[in-house]
KEBAFI-771880 format. One record per residue (C-alpha): residue in one letter; x, y, z. Coordinates in steps of 0.5 Angstrom, whole numbers, plus 500, padded with zeros to 3 digits. Layout:
// residues N
 residu   u   v   w
      A   X   Y   Z
...
***
This chain:
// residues 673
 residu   u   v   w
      X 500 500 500
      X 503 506 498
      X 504 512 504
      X 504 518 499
      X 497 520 496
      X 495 517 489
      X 494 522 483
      X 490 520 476
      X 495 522 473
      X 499 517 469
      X 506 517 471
      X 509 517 465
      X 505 524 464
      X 507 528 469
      X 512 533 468
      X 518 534 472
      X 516 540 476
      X 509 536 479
      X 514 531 480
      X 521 535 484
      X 515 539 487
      X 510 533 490
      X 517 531 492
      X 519 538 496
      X 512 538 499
      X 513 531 502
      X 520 533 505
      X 518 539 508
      X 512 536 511
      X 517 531 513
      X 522 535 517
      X 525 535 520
      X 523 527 523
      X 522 524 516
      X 526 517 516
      X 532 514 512
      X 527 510 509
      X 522 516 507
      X 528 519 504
      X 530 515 499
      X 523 512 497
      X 522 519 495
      X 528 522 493
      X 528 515 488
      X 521 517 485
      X 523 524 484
      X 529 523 480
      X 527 517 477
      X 521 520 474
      X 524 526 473
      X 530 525 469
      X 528 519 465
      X 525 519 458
      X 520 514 457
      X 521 514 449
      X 528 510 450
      X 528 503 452
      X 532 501 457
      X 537 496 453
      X 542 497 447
      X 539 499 440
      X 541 494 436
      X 541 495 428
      X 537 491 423
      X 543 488 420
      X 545 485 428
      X 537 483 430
      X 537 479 424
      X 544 476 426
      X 542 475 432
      X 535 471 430
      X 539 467 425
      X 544 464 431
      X 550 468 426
      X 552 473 432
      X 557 475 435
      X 557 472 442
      X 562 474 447
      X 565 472 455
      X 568 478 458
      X 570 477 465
      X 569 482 470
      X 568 483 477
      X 563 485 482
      X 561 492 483
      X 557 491 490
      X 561 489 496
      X 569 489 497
      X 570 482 496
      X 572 481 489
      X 567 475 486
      X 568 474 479
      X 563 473 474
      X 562 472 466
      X 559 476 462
      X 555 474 456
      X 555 479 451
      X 550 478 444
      X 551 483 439
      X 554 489 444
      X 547 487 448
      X 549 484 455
      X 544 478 455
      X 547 474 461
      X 552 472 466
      X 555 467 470
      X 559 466 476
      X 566 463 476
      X 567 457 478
      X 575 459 477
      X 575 464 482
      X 580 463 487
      X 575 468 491
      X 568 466 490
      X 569 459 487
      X 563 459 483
      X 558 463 489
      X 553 468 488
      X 549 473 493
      X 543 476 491
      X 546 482 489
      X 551 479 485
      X 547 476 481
      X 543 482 479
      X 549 485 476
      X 546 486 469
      X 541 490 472
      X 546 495 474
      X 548 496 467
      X 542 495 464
      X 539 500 470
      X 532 503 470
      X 534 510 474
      X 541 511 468
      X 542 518 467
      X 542 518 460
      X 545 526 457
      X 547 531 461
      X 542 535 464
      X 542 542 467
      X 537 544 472
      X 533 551 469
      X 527 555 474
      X 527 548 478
      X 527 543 472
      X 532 539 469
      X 533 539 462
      X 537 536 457
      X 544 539 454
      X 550 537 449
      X 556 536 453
      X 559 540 450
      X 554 546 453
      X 556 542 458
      X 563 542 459
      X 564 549 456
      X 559 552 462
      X 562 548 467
      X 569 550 466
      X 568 557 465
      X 564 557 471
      X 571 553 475
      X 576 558 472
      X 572 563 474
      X 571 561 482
      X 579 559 483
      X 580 566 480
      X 575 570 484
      X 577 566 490
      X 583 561 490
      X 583 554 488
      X 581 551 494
      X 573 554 492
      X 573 548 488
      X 571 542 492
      X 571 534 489
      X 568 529 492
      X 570 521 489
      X 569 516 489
      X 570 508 491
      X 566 505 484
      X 572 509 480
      X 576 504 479
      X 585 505 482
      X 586 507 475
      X 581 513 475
      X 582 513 483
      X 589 515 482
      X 587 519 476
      X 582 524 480
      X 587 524 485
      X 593 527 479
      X 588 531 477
      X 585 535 483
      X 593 536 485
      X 594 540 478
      X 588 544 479
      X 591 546 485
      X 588 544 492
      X 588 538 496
      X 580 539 497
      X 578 532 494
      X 576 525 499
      X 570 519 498
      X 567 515 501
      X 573 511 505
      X 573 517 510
      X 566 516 513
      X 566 508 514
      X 573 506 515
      X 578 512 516
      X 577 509 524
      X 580 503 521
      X 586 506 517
      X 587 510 523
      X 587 505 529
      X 590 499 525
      X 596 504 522
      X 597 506 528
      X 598 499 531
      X 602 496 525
      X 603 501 520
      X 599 499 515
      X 591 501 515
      X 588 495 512
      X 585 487 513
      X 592 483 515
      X 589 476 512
      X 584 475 506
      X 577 471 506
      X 580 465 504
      X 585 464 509
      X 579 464 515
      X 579 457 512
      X 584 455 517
      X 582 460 523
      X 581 455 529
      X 577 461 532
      X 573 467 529
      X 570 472 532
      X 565 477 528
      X 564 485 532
      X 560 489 528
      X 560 486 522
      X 553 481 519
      X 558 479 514
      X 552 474 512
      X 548 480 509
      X 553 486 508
      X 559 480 504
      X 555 473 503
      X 560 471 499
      X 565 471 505
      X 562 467 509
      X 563 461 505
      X 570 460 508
      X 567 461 514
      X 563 455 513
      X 569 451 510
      X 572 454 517
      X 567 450 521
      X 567 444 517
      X 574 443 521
      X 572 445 527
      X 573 453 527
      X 568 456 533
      X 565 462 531
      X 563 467 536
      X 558 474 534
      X 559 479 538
      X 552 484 536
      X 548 488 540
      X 543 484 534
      X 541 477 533
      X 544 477 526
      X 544 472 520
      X 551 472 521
      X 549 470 530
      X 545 464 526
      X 552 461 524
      X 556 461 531
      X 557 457 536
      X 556 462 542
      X 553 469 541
      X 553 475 545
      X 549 481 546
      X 554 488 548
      X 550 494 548
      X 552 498 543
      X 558 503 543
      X 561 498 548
      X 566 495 545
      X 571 497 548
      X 569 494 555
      X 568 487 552
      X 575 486 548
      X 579 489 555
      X 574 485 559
      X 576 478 555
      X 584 481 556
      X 582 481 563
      X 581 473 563
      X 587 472 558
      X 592 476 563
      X 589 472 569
      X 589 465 567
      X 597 467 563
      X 593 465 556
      X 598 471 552
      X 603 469 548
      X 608 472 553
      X 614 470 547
      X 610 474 542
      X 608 480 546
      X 616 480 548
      X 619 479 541
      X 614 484 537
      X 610 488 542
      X 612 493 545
      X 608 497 551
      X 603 491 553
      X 604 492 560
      X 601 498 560
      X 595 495 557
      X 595 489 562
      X 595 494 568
      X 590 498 567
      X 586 492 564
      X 587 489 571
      X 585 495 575
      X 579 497 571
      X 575 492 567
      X 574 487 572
      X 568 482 571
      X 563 487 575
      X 566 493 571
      X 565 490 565
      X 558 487 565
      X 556 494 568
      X 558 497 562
      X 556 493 557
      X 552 487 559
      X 555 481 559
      X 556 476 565
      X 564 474 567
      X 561 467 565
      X 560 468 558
      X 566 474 558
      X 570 467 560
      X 567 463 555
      X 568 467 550
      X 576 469 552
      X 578 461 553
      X 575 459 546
      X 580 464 543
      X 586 462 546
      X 585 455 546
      X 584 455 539
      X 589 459 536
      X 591 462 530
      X 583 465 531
      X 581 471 528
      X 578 478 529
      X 573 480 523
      X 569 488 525
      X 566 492 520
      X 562 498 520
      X 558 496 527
      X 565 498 530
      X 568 504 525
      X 561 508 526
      X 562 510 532
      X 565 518 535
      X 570 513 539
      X 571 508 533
      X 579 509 533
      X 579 506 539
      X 576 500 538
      X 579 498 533
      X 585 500 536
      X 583 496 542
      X 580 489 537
      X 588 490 534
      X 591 490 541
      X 587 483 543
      X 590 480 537
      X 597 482 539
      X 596 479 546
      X 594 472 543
      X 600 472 538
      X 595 472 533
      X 598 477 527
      X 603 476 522
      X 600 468 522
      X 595 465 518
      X 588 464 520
      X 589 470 525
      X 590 476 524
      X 585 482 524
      X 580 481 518
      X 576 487 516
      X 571 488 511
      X 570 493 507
      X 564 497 503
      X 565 498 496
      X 568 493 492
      X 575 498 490
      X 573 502 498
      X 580 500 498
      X 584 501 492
      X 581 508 493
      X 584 509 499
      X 591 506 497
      X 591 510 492
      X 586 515 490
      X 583 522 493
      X 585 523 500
      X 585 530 503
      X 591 528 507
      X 595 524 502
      X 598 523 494
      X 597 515 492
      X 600 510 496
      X 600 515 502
      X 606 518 501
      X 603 525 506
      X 603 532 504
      X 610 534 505
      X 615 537 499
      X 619 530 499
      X 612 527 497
      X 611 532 492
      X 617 532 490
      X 617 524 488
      X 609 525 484
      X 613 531 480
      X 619 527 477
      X 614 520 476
      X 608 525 472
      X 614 528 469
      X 612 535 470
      X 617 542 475
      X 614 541 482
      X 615 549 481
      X 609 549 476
      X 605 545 481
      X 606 548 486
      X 605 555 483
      X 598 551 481
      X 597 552 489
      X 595 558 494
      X 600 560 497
      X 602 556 503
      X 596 550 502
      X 600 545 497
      X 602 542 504
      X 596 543 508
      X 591 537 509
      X 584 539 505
      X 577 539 509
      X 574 531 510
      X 568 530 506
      X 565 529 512
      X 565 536 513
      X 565 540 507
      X 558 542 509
      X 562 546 514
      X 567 548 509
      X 561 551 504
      X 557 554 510
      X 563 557 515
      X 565 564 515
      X 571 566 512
      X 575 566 518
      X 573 560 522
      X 576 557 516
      X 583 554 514
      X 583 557 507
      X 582 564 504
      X 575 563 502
      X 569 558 504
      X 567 553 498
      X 563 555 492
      X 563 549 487
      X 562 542 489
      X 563 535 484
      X 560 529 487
      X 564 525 482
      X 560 518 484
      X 558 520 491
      X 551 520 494
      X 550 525 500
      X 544 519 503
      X 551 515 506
      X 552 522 511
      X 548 525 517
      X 546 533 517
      X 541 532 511
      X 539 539 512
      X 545 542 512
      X 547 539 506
      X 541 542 503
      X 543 550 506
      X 549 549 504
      X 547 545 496
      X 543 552 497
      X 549 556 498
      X 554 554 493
      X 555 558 487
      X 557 550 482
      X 554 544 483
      X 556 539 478
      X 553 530 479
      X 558 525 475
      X 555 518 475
      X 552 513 472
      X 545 514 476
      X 543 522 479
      X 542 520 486
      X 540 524 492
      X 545 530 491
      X 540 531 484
      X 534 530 488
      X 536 535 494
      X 538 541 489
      X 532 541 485
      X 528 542 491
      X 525 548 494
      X 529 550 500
      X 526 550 508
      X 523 555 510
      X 528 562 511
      X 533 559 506
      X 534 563 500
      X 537 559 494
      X 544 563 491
      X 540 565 485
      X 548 565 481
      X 548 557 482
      X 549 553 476
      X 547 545 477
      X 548 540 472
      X 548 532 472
      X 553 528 467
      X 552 522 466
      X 558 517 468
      X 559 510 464
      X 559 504 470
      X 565 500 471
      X 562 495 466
      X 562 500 461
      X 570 500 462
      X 576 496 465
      X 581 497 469
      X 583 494 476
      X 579 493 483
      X 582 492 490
      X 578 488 494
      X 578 488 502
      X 583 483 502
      X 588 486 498
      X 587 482 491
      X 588 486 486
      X 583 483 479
      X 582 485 472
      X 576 487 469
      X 575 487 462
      X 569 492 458
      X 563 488 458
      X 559 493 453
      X 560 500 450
      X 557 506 454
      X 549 506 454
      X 546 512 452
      X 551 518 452
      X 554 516 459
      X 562 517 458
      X 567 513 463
      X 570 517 469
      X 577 518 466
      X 575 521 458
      X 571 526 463
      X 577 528 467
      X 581 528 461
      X 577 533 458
      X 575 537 464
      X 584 537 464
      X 583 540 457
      X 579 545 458
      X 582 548 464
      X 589 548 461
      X 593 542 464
      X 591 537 460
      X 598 535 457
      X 601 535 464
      X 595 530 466
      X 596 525 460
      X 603 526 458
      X 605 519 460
      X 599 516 457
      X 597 513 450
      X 591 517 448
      X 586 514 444
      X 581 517 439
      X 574 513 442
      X 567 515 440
      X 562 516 447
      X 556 520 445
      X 556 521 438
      X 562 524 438
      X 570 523 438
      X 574 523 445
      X 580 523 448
      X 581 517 453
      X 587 516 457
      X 589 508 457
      X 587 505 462
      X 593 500 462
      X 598 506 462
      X 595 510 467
      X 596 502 471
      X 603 502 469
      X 604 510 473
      X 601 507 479
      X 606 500 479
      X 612 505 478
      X 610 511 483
      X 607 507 489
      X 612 503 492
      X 610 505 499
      X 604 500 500
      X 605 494 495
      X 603 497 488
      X 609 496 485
      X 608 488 480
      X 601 489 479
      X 601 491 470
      X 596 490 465
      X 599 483 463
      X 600 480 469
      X 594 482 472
      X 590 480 466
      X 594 473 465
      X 591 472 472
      X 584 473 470
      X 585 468 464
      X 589 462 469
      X 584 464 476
      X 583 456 475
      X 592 455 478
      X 590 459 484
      X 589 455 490
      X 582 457 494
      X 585 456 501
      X 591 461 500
      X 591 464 493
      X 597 462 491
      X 598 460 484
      X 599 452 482
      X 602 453 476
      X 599 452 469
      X 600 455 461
      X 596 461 459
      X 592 460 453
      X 594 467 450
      X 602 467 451
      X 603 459 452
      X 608 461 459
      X 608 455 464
      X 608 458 471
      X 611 451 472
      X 616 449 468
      X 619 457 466
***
């Protein structure tokens, strides 16, 4: 039954205004109390309906010549392999294309990784190619309705109006948000070219779900990421899963776990919910939520008193472990802890005995942990745990922490950070100094590029640009607030301060939406303001339309650090563009288009009826290889990676190692060469 009222009117009749307007009235009848789910419904009745033209069908047009083909079974017919687009842990499908038209897909049997798996989300992959909602052309918003334009109108308008605000103001006027669908190629990309417009003012989604993790896991051993792989829970003897229902957030990954139980690993849940996850353990506990913190120094309690640390690991590898057994010893004892956060000394003993007397154990944790104002602490104390019972650095321990996105990794490792080039090189003159001699440009010219003192200075968190946009000039660190925003694959429905998104929407002089689908962002600029909120009667919005990673290729991080090949499944639906033509022609227009490109083969490529410059992806793939030597980015080229996609049967499913075997395409024999 639907919750909003019902019209005579046939959809597909009402105009865009009746559409953006019901949706506006809805929210302001709403607000400030209308729930998450209110939300979305209406912003994906307002969007879809409002942008979509229902004279277009939503599959690729195939010529007479092709229909006739594909009738008389004479088709061209294609498998492309490519990789899941939802979660981080990397599943492998086979795409089946006719004629252009993708027709059908298949999980891989092959893969190391999923080995033949699906999840429903997985297997609705082709829906996101073939989407309902696509953008299809760009689009600018005009008195309140959007309306189509050409691209060039629309770089030409877009392009003026960035020249003008880092003019007027300073470069760090611009703000761009990426994005954790870009593959590491147009990650890295964005990053290179956000440096050469001249501001450090760029982040995606990483920072609101896992930067705790980056944070509390960096400062512990170095490096911010998952220590093991999916695969290798197999030979966990213990795991224990703290705020992450990895059975519907990464399904896939629970089938390692369930091969893990077949040889006796004991798994524990640790959930203020009774998840699906809870379903699959052999002990589950009830935490109050926020209080992980209690409950991991309360299971050390147990550890310390009954000696069951790896007293020879902490002395060898760990330093400062004393500290945390006095203050563990003092503070959480079992009264203090079931105080805290609820659960009795029995259970808390249980629970401590099981992963000491099973080691190698694991801890998993996702976003049940990170979400929280003290999420670096609690990761910090998971990390400590695991160094308390010798379990890092081992196979079947360590920390495993699953991610969001499925390249939410890749992005990180080498994409756009506030606070960071690629591969986490900081903000210091030697940093830049080292890109400057990789990209082939003066470090002068860049850092002329810049306003004076800010090439070094971190830039503002997408968590807090909102405030970088609504904040007096003064109470900021940089010569101006922000007056143009892209969120170039990013959606505001993922952040808190859904008001102040809108006031400050409202406030911006450009606001730019690159992706493949409008989301929320174009919903929230087209509607009305609040009440007492006046819309800058200068903004420009414009919606333009990306291509999806099936529409491309390039390189994917999962969770676990693997890195895998995808090949372009189809051609971009409609007049979508991929990511990285886009930058490249932004880059042209605003005079550094050489200096991006100038180790790239460009290629001539037609996108929406007309010719494009596109950097290849492989050659931006082979910068990364030479310029990340930090974090491990270094062996990964085009060849190798597309050699393993081609031979995922060689790889053993337990340790990802490749068994050896001969590549069809080169005939090289890991084997015997």
């Amino acid at each position: 039954m639907s919750l909003t009222r019902k019209s005579n009117t046939p959809q597909s009749s009402r105009s865009t205004s009746h559409l953006i307007g019901s949706l506006s009235r809805g929210l302001k009848a709403a607000v400030p109390t209308m729930d998450r789910r209110t939300f979305l419904k209406r912003s994906g009745v307002g969007v879809g309906a409002g942008i979509a033209a229902s004279q277009l069908t939503m599959v690729q047009k195939v010529s007479a010549e092709q229909s006739k083909a594909m009738l008389d079974g004479k088709g061209k017919i294609e498998v492309k392999r490519t990789i899941c687009t939802h979660c981080s842990v990397g599943c492998a499908t086979d795409a089946t294309v006719e004629n252009g038209v993708w027709v059908r897909q298949d999980s891989v049997f092959d893969s190391p990784i999923n080995m033949g798996a699906y999840c429903a989300k997985g297997a609705s992959l082709r829906e996101h190619g073939h989407g309902d909602y696509r953008l299809r052309y760009p689009m600018k918003l005009v008195d309140g309705k959007y309306q189509r334009i050409s691209w060039d109108q629309a770089l030409t308008e877009i392009t003026a109006q960035m020249k003008s605000i880092r003019e007027k103001y300073s470069p760090d006027a611009m703000y761009f948000i990426g994005s954790s669908k870009h593959n590491n190629e147009q990650a890295y990309l964005l990053r290179k070219w956000v440096s050469f417009f001249g501001t450090n003012n760029t982040d995606h989604q990483a920072r609101i779900c896992h930067s705790t993790t980056v944070a509390g896991v960096a400062n512990t051993w170095g490096y911010g990421a998952m220590t093991n792989s999916y695969n290798d829970m197999m030979n966990s003897k213990a795991a224990m899963y703290i705020g992450s229902n990895a059975a519907e957030a990464h399904p896939v990954s629970m089938l390692s776990l369930l091969h893990a139980k077949e040889n006796g690993c004991k798994v524990i849940v640790v959930d203020p919910r009774y998840t699906r996850t809870a379903a699959k353990s052999d002990q589950y506990v009830r935490i109050r939520s926020g209080t992980d913190i209690p409950f991991l120094f309360g299971l050390l309690y147990h550890i310390f008193k009954n000696g069951w640390e790896d007293k020879k690991y902490i002395n060898d590898r760990v330093y400062g472990m004393d500290e945390i057994r006095k203050e563990v010893m003092e503070k959480w004892t079992p009264a203090n802890v079931e105080e805290a956060c609820g659960v009795p000394e029995a259970q808390m003993y249980k629970v401590a005995e099981t992963l000491a007397k099973n080691r190698p154990s694991t801890v998993v944790w996702c976003m049940g942990q990170t979400q929280h104002t003290i999420g670096n602490s609690m990761v910090r104390a998971s990390c400590i745990l695991q160094l308390a019972l010798g379990n890092v650095g081992k196979s079947g321990g360590g920390t495993n922490i699953f991610r969001g996105h499925d390249n939410v990794q890749g992005a990180t490792d080498v994409g756009p950070n506030p606070d960071s080039l690629p591969g986490y090189y900081g903000l210091a003159a030697g940093s830049w100094k080292h890109y400057a001699t990789v990209w082939g440009v003066d470090y002068e010219w860049i850092k002329g590029r810049y306003a004076p003192d800010m090439m070094e200075k971190s830039g503002t968190t997408v968590s807090r640009w909102v405030d970088a946009v609504l904040e007096k000039n003064d109470m900021i660190d940089q010569q101006t607030s922000v007056k143009g925003l892209f969120f170039w694959g990013h959606a505001p429905n993922s952040q808190t301060r859904g008001l102040d998104m809108k006031r400050a929407m409202d406030t911006l002089d450009l606001l730019v939406v690159v992706d493949p689908y409008p989301s929320a962002t174009a919903a929230m600029a087209a509607m009305p303001s609040a009440e007492g909120q006046s819309v800058n009667k200068n903004r420009n919005v414009y919606l333009l339309p990306a291509a999806t990673q099936f529409e491309t290729c390039g390189t994917a991080t999962a969770s676990n650090r693997s890195l895998q090949w995808r090949e372009k499944v189809i051609d971009p639906l409609f007049e979508s563009v991929p990511d990285h033509v886009i930058m490249q022609a932004f880059a042209d227009r605003l005079g550094f288009g050489e200096e991006l490109s100038k180790n790239y083969k460009m290629l001539s490529t037609k996108f929406a009826g007309k010719q494009w410059k596109e950097p290849q992806i492989e050659d931006i793939l082979r910068e990364i290889n030479r310029s990340v030597w930090t974090i491990g980015y270094t062996g990964q080229t085009p060849e190798r990676l597309k050699a393993h996609m081609r031979m995922v049967a060689t790889f053993d499913p337990k340790t990802l190692k490749s068994r050896g075997g001969v590549d069809p395409v080169t005939g090289y024999d890991k084997l015997n060469k």
